[in-house]
C-alpha positions in Angstrom: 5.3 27.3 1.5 1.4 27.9 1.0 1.3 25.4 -1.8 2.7 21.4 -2.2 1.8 19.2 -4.9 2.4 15.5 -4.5 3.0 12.4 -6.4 2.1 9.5 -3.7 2.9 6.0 -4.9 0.4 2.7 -4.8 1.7 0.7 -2.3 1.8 -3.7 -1.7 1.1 -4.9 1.3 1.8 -7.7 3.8 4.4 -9.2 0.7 2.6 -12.2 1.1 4.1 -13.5 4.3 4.2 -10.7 6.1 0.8 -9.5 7.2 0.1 -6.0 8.6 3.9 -5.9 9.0 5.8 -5.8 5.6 4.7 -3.3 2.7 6.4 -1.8 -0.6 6.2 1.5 -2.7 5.9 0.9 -6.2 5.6 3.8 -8.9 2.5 3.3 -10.9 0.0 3.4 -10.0 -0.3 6.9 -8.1 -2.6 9.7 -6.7 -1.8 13.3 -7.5 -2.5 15.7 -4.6 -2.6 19.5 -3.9 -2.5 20.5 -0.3 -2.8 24.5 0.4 -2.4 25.9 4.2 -5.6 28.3 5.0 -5.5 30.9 7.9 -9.0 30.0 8.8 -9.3 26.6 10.4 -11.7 25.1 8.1 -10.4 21.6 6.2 -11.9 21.5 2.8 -11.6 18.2 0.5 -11.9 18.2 -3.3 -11.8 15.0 -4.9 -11.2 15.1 -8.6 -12.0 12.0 -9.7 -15.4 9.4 -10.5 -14.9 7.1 -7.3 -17.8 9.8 -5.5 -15.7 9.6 -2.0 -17.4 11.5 0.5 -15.9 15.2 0.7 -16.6 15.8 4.6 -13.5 15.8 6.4 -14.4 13.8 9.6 -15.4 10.7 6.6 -12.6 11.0 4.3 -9.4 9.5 5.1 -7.5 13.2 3.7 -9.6 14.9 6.2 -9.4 12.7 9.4 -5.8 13.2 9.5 -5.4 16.5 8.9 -8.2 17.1 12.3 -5.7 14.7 13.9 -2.6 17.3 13.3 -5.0 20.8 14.0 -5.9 18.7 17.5 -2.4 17.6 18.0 -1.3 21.6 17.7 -3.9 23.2 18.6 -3.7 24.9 14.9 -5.3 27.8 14.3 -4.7 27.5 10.6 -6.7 24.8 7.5 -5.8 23.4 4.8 -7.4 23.1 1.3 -6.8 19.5 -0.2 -7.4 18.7 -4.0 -7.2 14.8 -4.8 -7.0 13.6 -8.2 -6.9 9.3 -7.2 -6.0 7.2 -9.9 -5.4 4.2 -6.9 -9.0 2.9 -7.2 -10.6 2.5 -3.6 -10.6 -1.5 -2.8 -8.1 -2.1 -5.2 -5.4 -4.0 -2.9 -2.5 -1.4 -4.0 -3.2 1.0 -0.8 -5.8 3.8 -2.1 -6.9 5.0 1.5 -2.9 5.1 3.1 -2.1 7.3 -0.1 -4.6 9.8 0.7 -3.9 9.6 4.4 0.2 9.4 4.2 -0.2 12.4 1.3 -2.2 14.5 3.7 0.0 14.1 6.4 3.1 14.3 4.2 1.6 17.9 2.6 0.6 19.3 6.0 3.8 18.8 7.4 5.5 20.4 4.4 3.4 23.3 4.7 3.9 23.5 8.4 7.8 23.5 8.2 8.5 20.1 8.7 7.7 19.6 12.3 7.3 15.9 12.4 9.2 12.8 12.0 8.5 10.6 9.4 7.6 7.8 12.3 5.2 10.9 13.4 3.2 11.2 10.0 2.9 7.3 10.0 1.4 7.8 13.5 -0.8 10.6 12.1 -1.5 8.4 9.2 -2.8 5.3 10.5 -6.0 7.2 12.0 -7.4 7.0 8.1 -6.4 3.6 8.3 -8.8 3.0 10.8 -11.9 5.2 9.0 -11.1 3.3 6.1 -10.9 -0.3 7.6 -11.5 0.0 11.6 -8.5 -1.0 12.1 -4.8 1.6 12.5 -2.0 -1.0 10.5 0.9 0.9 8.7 2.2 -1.7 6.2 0.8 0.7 3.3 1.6 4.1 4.8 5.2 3.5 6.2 6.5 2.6 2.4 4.3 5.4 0.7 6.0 7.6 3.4 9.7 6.0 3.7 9.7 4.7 0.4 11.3 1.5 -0.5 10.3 -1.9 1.8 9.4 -1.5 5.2 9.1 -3.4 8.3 6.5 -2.6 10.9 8.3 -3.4 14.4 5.8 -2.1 15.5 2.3 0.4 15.4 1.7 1.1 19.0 4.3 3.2 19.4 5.2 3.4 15.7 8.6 1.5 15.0 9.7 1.7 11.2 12.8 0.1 10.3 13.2 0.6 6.4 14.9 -2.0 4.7 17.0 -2.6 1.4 15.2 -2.5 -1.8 16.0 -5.4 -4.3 16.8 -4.3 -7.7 13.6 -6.6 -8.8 11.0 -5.8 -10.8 6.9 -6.0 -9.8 4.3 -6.8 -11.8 0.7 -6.4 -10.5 -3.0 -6.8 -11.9 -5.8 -5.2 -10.5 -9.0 -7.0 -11.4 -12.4 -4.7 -11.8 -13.7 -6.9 -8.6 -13.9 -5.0 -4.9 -12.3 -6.9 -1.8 -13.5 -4.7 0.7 -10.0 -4.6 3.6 -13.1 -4.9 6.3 -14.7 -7.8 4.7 -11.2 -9.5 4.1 -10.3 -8.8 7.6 -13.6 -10.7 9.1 -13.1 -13.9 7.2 -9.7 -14.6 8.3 -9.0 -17.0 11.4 -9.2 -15.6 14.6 -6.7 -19.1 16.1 -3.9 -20.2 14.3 -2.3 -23.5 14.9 1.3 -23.1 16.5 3.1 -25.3 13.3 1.6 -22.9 11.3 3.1 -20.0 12.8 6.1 -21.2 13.3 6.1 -22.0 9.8 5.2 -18.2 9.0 7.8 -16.9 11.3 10.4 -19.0 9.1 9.0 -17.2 6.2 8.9 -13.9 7.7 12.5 -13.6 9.4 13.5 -15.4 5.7 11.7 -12.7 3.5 13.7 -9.9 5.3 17.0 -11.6 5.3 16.9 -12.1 1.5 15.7 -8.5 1.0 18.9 -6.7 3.3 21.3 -9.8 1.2 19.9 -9.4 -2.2 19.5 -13.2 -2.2 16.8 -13.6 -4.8 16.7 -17.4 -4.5 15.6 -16.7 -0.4 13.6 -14.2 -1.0 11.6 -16.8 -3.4 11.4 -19.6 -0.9 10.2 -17.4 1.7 7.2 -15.5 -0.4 4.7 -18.7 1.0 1.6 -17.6 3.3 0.2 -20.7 5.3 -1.9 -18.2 7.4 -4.0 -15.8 5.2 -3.2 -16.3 1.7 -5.3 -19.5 1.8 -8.5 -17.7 3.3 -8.2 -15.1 1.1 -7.3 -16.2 -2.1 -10.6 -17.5 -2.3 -12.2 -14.3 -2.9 -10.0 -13.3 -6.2 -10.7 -14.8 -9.1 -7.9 -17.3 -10.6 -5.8 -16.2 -7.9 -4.5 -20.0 -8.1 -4.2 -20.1 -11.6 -2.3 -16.7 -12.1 0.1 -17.6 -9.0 1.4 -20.9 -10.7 1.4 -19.8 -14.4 3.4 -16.9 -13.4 6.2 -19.1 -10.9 6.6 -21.1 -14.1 7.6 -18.4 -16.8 9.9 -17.2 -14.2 8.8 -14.7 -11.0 10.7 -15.3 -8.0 7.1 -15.4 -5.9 4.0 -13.2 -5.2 0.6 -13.3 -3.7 -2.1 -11.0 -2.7 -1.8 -7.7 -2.7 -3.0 -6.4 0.5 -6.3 -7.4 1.1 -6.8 -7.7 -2.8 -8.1 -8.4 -5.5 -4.8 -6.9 -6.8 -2.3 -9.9 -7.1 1.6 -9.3 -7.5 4.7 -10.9 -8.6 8.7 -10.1 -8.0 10.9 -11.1 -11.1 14.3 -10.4 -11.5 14.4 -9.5 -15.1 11.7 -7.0 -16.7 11.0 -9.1 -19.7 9.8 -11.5 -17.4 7.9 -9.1 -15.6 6.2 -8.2 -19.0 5.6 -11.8 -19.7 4.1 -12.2 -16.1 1.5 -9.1 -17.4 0.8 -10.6 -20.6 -0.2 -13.8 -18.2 -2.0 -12.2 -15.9 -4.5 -9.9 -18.5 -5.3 -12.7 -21.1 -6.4 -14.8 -17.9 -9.2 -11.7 -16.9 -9.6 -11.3 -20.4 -11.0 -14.7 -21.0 -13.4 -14.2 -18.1 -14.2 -11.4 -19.7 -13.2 -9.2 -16.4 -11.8 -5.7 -17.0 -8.2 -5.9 -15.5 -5.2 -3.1 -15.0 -1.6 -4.2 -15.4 1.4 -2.3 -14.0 5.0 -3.3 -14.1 7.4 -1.0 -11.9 10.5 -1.3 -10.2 10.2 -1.1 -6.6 10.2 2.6 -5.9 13.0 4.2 -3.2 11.9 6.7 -2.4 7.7 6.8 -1.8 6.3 10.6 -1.9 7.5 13.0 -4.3 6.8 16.9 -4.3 6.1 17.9 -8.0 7.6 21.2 -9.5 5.5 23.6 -10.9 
């Protein structure tokens, strides 16, 4: 092939209790991309789009990875990368791991399929790390897997996909930025040890109602004593939107990543709606310009388009 078009998913991180470790694909939003192999070496980015993202490859998330994989093998060959991003950048719903995990995802398609998927998560998290100085993979191992992952671990990269619930999401995306860098500084740098205990319950509790389908776990277990409290403070009626929508019926939520997106799992899609209903008449009082998606959890992450 000389020529791959992709659909790559908006993705929720951390899934409240499960910081840097546990992410989701969902199905809307998503970024279209075009990625073209060149026989010079050159990388050239096209953003189609407002959000003005710099174009230059060794600044753009598309771009860092794809110098990542000409170093790797010493490839002789470029690539031509059209992005049309409808993720907004600082939106909470992983805008920089789609255009990372879609670059990777393209390139390897166009190269024959060289890599594992563990390899292009690898590949991956180096836009991660332009994007937020730091290389975590809780956004691009479910944009690449699809589905719910779990990040064993990032150093080497250990993805151990999991079941996905048949639950629905709901999620809001406020027209406030929550920079991942800023949201990374404020957080504590020492944790007391009831508190992580208490996390670990959640953690190890979240998983085992995901692989049971035991929707009543997976609710008790959606509660963050570590971040969630620093960080909710940045989002406006976080607190508000959290309880309204636990009492028309979602299972649990939180933050989306590092925000201000905000999520919810239900197990019906009317409630779902309700839940976005909720959630836009609360930014609609403040008068703050909000997006509302509700999506199942989506299986399988990247999708090649057909021309």
């Amino acid at each position: 092939m000389k020529k791959v078009k992709l659909k790559v998913p908006a993705t929720v991180a951390n899934l409240v209790c499960g910081f840097d470790i546990l992410g989701m694909a969902i199905h809307e939003p998503y970024d279209e991309m075009e990625l073209k192999i060149l026989e010079s070496p050159e990388i050239i980015i096209k953003h189609k789009d407002h959000f003005d993202l710099p174009e230059e490859p060794s600044k753009n998330v598309a771009g860092v990875v794809l110098l990542k994989i000409q170093e790797r093998l010493n490839l002789k060959k470029g690539f031509e990368v059209i992005i049309h991003k409808n993720i907004k950048p600082g939106s909470g719903l992983g805008s920089s791991a789609a255009s990372a995990a879609g670059a990777v995802m393209g390139a390897n398609i166009l190269l024959g399929n060289i890599f594992t998927k563990e390899e292009l998560v690898h590949f991956a998290m180096f836009g991660e790390e332009l994007a937020s100085g730091v290389k975590h993979a809780d956004n691009i191992a479910p944009c690449i897997f699809g589905g719910i992952t779990l990040v064993k671990s990032s150093n080497p990269v250990d993805i151990v996909p999991l079941n996905s619930p048949d639950l629905f999401v709901t999620a809001v995306h406020p027209q406030v930025e929550v920079k991942t860098s800023d949201a990374r500084q404020i957080l504590k740098k020492n944790i007391l040890l009831k508190d992580a205990i208490e996390q670990w319950g959640n953690i190890a509790g979240l998983v085992a109602g995901i692989q049971k389908n035991d929707f009543a776990l997976i609710g008790r277990s959606l509660n963050d004593v570590i971040v969630e409290p620093i960080r909710s403070i940045l989002i406006p009626k976080f607190d508000e939107i959290k309880e309204k929508s636990l009492n028309i019926g979602a299972l649990g939520g939180g933050i989306s990543g590092s925000g201000p997106s905000i999520f919810m799992l239900s197990e019906k899609e009317e409630t779902a709606k309700n839940i976005a209903q909720l959630m836009k008449s609360i930014y609609d009082e403040m008068e703050i310009e909000s997006f509302v998606y509700v999506s199942k959890i989506n299986p399988s992450g990247i999708k090649i388009i057909e021309d």
